[in-house]
N, C-alpha and C positions, 0 to 999 in steps of 0.2 A: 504494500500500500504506500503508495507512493505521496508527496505531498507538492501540491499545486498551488499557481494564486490564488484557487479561488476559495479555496479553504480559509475561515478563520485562524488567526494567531493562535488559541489556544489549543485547537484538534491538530496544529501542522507542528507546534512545540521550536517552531523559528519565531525570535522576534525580530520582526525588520526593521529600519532605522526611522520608518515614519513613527512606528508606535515608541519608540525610547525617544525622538523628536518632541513628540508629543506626551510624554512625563517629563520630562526636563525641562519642556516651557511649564509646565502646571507647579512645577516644584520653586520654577525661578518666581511665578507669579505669586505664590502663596511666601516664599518670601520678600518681597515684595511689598506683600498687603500686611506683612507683620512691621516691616521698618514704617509704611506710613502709621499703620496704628500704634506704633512707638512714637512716633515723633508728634502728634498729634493730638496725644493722651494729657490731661488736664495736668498731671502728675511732674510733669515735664517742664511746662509753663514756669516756671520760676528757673529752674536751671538754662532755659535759653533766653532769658529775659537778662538775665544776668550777663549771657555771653554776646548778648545783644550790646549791652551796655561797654563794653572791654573797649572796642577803639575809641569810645568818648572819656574813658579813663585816664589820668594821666599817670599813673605811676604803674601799671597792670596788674592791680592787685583784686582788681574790683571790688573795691572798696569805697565806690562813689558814694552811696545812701547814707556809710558811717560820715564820712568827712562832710556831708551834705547837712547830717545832722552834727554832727558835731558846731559848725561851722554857725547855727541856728541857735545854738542851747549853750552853748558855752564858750 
């Protein structure tokens, strides 16, 4: 028994490179969709707000808000 096109992947026991083409983009996607739901996560919001802040910084310590208050209060 011989195995043909026109058999499915699974009865021929060959996987051809469309179907590993087609897990490797599903794999690239899914991580993908994890780094945006990483980066995008409410949790996060203060550590890039911070690193937002770094080139208005003058010393690179990001330490604007202390000197800002300091600056105010005392």
């Amino acid at each position: 028994m011989g195995c043909d096109a026109s058999q499915p992947v699974r009865r021929c026991g060959v996987v051809d490179a469309g179907f590993v083409h087609g897990i490797w983009t599903a794999a690239l996607l899914a991580v993908f969709a994890a780094i945006v739901a990483w980066a995008w996560s409410g949790r996060r919001k203060r550590d890039f707000d911070e690193a937002a802040r770094l080139p208005l910084d003058e010393d690179g310590t990001g330490a604007t808000e202390t000197r800002h208050e300091e600056a105010h209060h005392g």
